[in-house]
N, C-alpha and C positions, 0 to 999 in steps of 0.2 A: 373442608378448608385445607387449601393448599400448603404444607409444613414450607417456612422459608429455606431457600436454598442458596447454597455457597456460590461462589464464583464459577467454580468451575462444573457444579454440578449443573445449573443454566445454560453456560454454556455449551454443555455434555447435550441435555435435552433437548436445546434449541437446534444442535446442529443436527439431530436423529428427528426434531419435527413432532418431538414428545409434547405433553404439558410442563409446564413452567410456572413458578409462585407469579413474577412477572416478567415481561418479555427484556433480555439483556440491552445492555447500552455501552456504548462508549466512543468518545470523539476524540481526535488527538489535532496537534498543530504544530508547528515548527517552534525551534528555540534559538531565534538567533544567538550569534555571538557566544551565547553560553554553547551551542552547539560544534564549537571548534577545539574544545578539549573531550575527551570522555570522560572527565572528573567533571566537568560542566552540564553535557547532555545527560550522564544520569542524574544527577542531582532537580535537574530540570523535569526529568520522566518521572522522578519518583516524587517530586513533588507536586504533580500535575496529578498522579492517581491517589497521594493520601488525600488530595482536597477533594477530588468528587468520588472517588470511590466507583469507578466501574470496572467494567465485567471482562473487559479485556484490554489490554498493555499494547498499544501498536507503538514499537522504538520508533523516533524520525531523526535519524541521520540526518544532516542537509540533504538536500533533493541532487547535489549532485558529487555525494561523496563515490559515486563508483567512477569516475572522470580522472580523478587528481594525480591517482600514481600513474598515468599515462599521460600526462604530462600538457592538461588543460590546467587553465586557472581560474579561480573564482574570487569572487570580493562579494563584501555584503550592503550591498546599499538598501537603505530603508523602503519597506515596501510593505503591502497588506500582509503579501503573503509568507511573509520571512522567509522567502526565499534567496539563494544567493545566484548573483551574476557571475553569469562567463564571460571573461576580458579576453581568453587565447584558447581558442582551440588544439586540443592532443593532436588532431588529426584533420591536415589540408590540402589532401591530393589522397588519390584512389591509390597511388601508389603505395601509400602506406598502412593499409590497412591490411596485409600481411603478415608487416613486419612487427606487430604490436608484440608487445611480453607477454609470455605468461606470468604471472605477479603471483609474488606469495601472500599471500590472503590474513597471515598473523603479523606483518611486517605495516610499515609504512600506513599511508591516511586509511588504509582499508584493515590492519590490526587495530586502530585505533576506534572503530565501529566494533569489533568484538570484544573491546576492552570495556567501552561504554554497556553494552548487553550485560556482559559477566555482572558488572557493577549493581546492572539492575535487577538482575535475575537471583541474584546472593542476597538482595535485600529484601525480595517479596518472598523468598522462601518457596515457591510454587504454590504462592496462596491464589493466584489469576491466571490464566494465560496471558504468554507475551509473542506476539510476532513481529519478526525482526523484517522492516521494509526490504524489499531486493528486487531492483527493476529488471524489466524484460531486455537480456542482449540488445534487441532492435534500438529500444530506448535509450540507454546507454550511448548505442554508438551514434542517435541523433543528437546528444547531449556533446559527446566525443566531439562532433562534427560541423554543428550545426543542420540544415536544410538540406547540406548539399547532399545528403546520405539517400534523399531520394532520386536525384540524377546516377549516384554512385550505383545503387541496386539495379536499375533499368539499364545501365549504359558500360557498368563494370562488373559486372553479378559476380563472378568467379571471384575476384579482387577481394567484393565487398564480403563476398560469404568466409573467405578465407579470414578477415577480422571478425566476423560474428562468430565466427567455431572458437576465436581464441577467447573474446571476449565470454560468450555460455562456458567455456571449462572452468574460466577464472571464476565467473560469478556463480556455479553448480559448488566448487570448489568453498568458497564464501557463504553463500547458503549451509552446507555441510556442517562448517566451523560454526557460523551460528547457531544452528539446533543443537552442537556439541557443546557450545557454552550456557546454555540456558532455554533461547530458544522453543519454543514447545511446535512451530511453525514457520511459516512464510507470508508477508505479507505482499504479495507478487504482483508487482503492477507495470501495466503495461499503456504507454500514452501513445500507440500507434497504430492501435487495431479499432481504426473510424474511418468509414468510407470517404469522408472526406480529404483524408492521406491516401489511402492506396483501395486497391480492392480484396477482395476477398484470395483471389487466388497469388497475388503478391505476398499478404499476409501470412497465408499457408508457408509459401516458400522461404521468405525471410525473417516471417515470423517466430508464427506455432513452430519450427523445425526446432529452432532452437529455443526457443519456449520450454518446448518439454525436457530438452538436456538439462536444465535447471530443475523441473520441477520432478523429474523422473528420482535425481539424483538425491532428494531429500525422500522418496516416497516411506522407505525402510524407516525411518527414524523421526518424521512429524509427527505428530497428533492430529495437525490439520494445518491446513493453509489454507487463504483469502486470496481469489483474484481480484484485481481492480482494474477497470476497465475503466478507463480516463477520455472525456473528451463527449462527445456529442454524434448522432449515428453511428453508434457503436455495433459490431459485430458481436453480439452480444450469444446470438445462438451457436460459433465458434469457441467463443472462449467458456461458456457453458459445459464444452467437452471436454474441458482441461482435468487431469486429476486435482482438483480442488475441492474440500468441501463447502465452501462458503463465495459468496460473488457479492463485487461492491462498486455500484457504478451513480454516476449523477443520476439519476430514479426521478431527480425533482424537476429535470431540464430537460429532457431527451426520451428515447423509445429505450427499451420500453418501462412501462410502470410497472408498479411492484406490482398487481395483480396479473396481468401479462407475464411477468418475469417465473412467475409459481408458476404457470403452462409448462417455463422451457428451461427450468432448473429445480431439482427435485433438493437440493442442502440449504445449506442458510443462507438467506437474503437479511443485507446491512444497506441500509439507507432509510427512505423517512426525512431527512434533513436538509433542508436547502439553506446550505450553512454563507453561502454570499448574499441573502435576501433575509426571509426569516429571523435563521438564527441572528443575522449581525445586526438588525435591525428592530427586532421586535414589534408589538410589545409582549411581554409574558405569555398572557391570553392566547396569542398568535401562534407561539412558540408549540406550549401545549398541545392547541386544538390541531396542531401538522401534525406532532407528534401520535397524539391520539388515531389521527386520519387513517395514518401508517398500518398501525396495528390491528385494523377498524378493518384495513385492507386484506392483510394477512391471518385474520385470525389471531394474531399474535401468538403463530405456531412457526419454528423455521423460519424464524423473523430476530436478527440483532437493529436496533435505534445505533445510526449512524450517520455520518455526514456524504454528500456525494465525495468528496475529496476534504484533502488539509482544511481547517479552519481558519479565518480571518486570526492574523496576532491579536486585534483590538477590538475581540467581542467582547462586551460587557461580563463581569463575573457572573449579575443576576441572570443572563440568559443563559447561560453555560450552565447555570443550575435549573433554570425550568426546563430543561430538556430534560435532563439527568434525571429529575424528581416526577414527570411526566408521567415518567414508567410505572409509579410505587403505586 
């Protein structure tokens, strides 16, 4: 009989592909409105983990707190996804994607993300791991942009790469400072590596290049980090290469599935949840028997219970917990 294990010794196991009492979990979602203070987003993080109790802390900043101190705007209008809208973009002409700042990362709406971390990482004592979300450069400066960031890479490359170097140092920079405040990781996502955006060797170039100046620059002082791979025809076999030990992609919509995914990544696989159908939908039973499927798939070795991406704001309490308690 399997002796039950702590937080982090699961996830210790799970990520090395060991045996496990039972396979880890954890779903996270946005906070709106509360997430415009960091006296708000942690209160909302940490009371999001005493109610279910899993295996790992993913902080959710808004989706586009690396934007603001460069000088886009956002507003929150009501939405599944608590996400907040962009009203102005930072940057409207290739011209200025040069001239972007380098930003001090303890200062302004980006200090206010490591203020929110500290808050939360002082309260759980290192009883979990937490990883602090931190998008991919490219992402960012689609977010900075809009759309137009793929006419800009094709038709300005030089231009566009000169903001991507500024943007990777500030957010390598921010990465840093987060694993220095609590931190244990990175939770590294990236919403642009899908053949349906660009190709594989655009990716490389604008990508992964600066991809890794982020990921490189925490390597000395993570525990681990999570890619995420967003979006649908995912390049999944590239960003498999990243220094990451863990990969988290929609698994319930797209190529490839978790059994495929174990061929072509040997760390931990998170998913199992198709948190827009399923989970938000139900009924219990439902929930479960995906859940089960998952593990059913992997062994339930080198396997965390996870969503493809953020969660609906208005899933039901009860299904939030048939996931949760799936596992036991």
């Amino acid at each position: 009989m399997t002796v039950q294990m702590t937080h982090w010794e699961r996830v210790q196991a799970a990520l090395k592909g060991e045996e496990v009492d039972r396979p880890p979990v954890s779903l996270w979602r946005h906070w709106p409105v509360e997430d415009e203070t960091p006296q708000g987003l942690a209160a909302a993080s940490l009371r999001w983990q005493q109610s279910y109790d899993f295996d790992l802390v993913k902080l959710m900043p808004t989706g586009t707190y690396g934007i603001e101190d460069w000088g886009a705007e956002t507003i929150y209008k009501a939405n599944p996804n608590g996400t907040r809208t962009i009203v102005k973009f930072g940057v409207t002409e290739a011209e200025q994607w040069p001239q972007l700042k380098q930003l001090k990362v303890t200062e302004d709406y980006l200090g206010k993300q490591i203020t929110a971390l500290r808050l939360v990482a002082e309260e759980l004592q290192n009883s979990v791991p937490i990883l602090q979300t931190v998008f991919s450069p490219l992402t960012t400066a689609r977010k900075l942009a809009g759309d137009r960031v793929f006419s800009d890479l094709r038709l300005h490359p030089e231009r566009f790469k000169a903001g991507l170097q500024i943007i990777a140092e500030t957010t390598a920079r921010f990465a840093l400072e987060s694993i220095r405040a609590g931190a244990h990781g990175l939770f590294f996502a990236t919403q642009n590596a899908s053949c349906r955006l660009l190709n594989e060797a655009e990716y490389r170039d604008f990508g992964e290049f600066f991809d890794l100046i982020v990921l490189n620059a925490v390597q000395s002082e993570a525990q681990f980090s999570m890619a995420h791979v967003h979006g649908e025809d995912i390049m999944f076999d590239l960003m498999a290469g990243y220094p990451v030990q863990a990969m988290n992609w929609h698994d319930q919509i797209t190529w490839p599935s978790l059994n495929q995914a174990r061929e072509r990544f040997s760390g931990l696989l998170v998913g199992g949840v198709n948190e827009w159908h399923t989970l938000l939908n139900g009924p219990v039973e439902a929930i479960q028997a995906e859940v089960k499927e998952a593990i059913s798939q992997t062994g339930g070795r080198g396997f965390m219970v996870g969503p493809g991406c953020v969660l609906p704001i208005n899933i039901p309490d009860e299904y939030i917990r048939a996931a949760r308690e799936a596992v036991e």
